[in-house]
C-alpha positions in Angstrom: -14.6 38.9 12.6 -16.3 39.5 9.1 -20.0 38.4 8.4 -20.0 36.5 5.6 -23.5 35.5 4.0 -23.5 32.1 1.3 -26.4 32.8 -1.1 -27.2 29.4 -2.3 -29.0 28.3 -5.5 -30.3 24.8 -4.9 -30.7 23.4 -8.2 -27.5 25.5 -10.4 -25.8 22.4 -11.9 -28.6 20.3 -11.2 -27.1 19.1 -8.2 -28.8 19.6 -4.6 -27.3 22.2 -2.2 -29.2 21.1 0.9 -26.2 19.8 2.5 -23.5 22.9 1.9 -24.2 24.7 4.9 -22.6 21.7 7.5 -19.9 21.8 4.6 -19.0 25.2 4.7 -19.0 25.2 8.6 -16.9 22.4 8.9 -14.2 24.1 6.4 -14.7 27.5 7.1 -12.1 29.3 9.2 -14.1 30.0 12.8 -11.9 33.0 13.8 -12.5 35.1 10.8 -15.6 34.5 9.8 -19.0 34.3 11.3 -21.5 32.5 8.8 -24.9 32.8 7.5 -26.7 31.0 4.9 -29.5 32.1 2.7 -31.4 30.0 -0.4 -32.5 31.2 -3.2 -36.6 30.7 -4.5 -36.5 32.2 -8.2 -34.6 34.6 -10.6 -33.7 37.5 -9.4 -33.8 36.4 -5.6 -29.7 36.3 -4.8 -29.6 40.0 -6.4 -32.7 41.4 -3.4 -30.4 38.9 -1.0 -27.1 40.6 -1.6 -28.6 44.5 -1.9 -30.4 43.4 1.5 -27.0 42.0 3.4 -25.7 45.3 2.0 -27.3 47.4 3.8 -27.0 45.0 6.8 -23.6 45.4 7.0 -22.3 41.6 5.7 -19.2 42.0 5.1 -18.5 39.4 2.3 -21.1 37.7 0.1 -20.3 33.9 -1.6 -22.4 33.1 -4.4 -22.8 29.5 -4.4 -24.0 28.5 -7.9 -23.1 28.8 -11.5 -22.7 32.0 -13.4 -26.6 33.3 -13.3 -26.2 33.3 -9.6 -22.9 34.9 -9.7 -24.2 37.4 -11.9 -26.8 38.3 -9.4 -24.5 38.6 -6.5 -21.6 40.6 -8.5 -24.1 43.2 -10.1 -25.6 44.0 -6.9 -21.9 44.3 -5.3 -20.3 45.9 -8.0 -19.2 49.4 -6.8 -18.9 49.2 -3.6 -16.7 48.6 -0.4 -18.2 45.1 0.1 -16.5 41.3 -0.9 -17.6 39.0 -3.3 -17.0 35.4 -3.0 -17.2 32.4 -5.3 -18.3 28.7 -4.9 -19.0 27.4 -8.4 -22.0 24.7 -8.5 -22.7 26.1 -12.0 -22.8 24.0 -15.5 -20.0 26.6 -17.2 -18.8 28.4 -13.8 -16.7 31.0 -16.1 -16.0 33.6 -14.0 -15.4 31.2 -11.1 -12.8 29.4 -13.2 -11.4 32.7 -15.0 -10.0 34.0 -11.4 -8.7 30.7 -10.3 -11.1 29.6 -8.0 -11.2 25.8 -7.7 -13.8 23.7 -8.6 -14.1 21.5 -5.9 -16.5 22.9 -2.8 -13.9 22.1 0.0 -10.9 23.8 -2.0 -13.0 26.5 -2.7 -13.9 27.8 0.7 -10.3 27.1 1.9 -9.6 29.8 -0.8 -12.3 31.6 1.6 -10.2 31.5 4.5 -7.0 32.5 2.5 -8.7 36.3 2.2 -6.8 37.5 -1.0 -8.6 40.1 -2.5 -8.7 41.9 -5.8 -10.3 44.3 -7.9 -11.6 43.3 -11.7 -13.1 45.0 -14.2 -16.7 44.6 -15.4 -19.1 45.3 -18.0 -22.6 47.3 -18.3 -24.6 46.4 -21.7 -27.4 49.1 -22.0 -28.8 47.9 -18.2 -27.6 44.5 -17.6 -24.1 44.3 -16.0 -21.6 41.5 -16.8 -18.5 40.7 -15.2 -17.5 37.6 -17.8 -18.3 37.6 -21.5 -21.3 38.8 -23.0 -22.5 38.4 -27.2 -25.1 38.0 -29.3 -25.0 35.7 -32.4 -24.5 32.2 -32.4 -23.8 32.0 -28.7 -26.8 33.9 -27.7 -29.1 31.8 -29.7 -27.1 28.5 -27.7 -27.8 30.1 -24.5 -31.3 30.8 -24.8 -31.9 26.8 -26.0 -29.8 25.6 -23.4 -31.6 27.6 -20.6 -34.6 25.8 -21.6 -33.1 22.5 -21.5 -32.9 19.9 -18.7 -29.9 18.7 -19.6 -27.1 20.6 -17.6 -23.1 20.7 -18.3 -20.8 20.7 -21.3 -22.5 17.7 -22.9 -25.7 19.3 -22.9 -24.2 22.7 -24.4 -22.6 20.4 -27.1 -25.3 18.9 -28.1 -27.5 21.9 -28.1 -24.9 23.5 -30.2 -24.5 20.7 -32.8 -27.9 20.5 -33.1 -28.4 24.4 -33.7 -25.4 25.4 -35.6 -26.8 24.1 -38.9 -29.6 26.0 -38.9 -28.1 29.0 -37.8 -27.6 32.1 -40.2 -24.6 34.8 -39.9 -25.6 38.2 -39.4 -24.5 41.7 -40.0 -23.5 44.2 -37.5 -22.2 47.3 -37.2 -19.8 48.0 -34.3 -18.4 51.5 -33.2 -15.6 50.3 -30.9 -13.8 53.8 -29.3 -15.3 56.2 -31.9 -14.1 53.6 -34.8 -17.1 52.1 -37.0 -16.3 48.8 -38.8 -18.9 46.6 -40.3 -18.9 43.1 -40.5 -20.6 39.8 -40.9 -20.2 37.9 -38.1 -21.4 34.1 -37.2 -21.2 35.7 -33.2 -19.7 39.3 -31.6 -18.5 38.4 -28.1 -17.1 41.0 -25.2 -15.0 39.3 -23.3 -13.9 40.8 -20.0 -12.2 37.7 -19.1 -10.8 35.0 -21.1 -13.9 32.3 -21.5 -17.3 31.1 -21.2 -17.0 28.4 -19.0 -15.9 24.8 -19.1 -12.8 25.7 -20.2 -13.7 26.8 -23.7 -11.4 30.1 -24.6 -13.1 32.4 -26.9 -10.7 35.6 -25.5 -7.4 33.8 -24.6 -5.5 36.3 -23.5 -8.1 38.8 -22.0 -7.7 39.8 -18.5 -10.4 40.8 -15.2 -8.1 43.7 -14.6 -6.4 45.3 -18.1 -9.1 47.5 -18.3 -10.4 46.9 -21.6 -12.7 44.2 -23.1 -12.1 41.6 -26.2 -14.2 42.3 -29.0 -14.4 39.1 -30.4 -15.5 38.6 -34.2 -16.2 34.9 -35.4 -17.1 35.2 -39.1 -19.3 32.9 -41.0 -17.4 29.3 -41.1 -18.0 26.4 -43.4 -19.4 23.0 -41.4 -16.5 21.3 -42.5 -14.5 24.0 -39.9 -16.4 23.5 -37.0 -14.3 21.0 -35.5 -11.3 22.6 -35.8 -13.2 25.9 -34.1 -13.7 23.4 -31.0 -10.3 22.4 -30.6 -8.9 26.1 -30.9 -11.6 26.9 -27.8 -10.3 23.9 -25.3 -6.6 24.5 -26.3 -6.7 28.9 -25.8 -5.7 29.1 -29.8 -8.6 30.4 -31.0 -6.7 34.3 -31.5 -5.1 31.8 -34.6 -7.6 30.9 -36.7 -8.3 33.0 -40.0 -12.2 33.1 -38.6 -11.4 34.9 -35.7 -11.0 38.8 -35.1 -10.2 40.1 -31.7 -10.1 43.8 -31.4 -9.7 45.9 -27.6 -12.1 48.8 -26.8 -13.9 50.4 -23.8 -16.8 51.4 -25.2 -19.1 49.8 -27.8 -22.1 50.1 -29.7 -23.2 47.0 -31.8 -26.2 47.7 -34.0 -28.1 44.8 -35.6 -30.2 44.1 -38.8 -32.7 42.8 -36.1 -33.2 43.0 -32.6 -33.0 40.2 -30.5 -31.3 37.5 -28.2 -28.2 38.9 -26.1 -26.5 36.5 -23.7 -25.0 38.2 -20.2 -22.6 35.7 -19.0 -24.8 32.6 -20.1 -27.7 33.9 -19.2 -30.1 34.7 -22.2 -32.3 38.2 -22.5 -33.8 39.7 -25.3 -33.1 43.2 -25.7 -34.5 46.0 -28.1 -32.2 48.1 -30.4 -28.7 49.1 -30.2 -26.4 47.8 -27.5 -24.3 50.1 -25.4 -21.5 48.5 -23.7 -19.0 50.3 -21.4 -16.0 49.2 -19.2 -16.2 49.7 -15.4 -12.3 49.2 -14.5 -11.5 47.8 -11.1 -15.2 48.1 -10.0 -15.9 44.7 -7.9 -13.5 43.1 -4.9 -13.1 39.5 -5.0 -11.8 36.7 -3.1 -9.7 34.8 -5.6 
């Protein structure tokens, strides 16, 4: 029988979590799994959780909460023999969505009790792994003004965004993607390791957890009037057509900037110093999908 530990974020998606243990025991399959529940208290807490059931000997850990906590939980598990789990309570819930996991609590534990496994890629920037899509730009600077909003979900990302996006100036960067350099101006630089940020909205269509490589994916400065037509390409997965867009694959990376600053890991905001140094870790994390 496998111990499997929930690490629960009460408040991701602004919704309350008290309850989810009695759900996840009245779903959860009795003769494969033996439960235990633990709740978060502040950032960072589900990464000293998950290295501490580690060395416990859990056998699978569930991250219940949106992609911060899942973050947590995969960089901690990320390289070794043990399980991750997903049961998205998030506002963007990209990776969750990105391997197929549904959205819905009930469905999602009964894809628990199915056991499927696989290995997926991720991603270290300088430190900070990420196991979805990473960037700085435009989507950074979002991620950092959302974080301190109240507002939670795709509405409250639009309207962040709309309210931003005027303001906001193109950069230029640098890139050395394989030993190549090529420098452009850029409105945002994501890495995608898998095929969007959440909600649905596409920025690497046809990227993939387990190619091993990442999408390099160059938005250059648009006109206002294009903005709306940006959207749609996001929610429909055509995004690879628009003459803004540049998608190139590499393993490694280094993106230098005119200016340090904001870098988002998937969704979560962090400001970093200097260059950034990404690499490709293929087939380092197991997942129940």
């Amino acid at each position: 029988m496998n111990k499997i530990l929930f690490i629960i974020n009460p408040i991701s998606g602004g919704t309350s979590k008290r309850n989810f243990p009695d759900q996840a025991i009245r779903y959860l399959d009795p003769a494969k799994f033996c439960p235990y529940f633990l709740f978060t208290e502040r950032e960072t807490h589900a990464y000293e959780l998950t290295l501490e059931a580690i060395q416990s000997g859990v056998d699978i850990i569930v991250a219940v909460g949106g992609d911060g906590t899942v973050n947590e939980v995969a960089s901690a598990l990320e390289g070794s023999d043990k399980i991750m789990g997903i049961i998205p309570s998030g506002s963007g819930n990209g990776l969750a969505r990105s391997i197929g996991i549904p959205m819905n609590p009930m469905r999602a534990i009964n894809k628990l009790n199915e056991l499927k496994i696989d290995l997926i890629d991720s991603a270290i920037l300088n430190d900070y792994k990420f196991f979805n899509v990473a960037g700085v730009g435009f989507d950074a600077h979002v991620s950092a003004r959302f974080a301190k909003s109240k507002t939670r979900g795709l509405l409250g990302y639009i309207q962040i965004a709309a309210a931003e996006i005027i303001r906001y100036k193109s950069q230029h960067y640098t890139l050395e993607i394989d030993g190549k350099r090529i420098e452009r101006d850029a409105f945002l630089v994501s890495i995608a390791n898998a095929s969007q940020y959440g909600n649905n909205m596409y920025i690497a269509p046809f990227a993939s957890l387990s190619d091993g490589v990442l999408d390099i994916c160059i938005v250059k400065p648009l006109p206002i009037y294009y903005l709306p037509i940006m959207g749609f390409h996001l929610f429909n997965k055509t995004i690879h057509r628009s003459n803004y867009m540049e998608i190139i694959q590499g393993r490694n990376i280094k993106i230098h900037r005119q200016q340090s600053g904001l870098v988002h890991l998937d969704g979560e905001p962090r400001q970093i110093e200097g260059d950034l140094q990404i690499a490709l870790k293929p087939l380092s994390l197991r997942v129940i999908h």
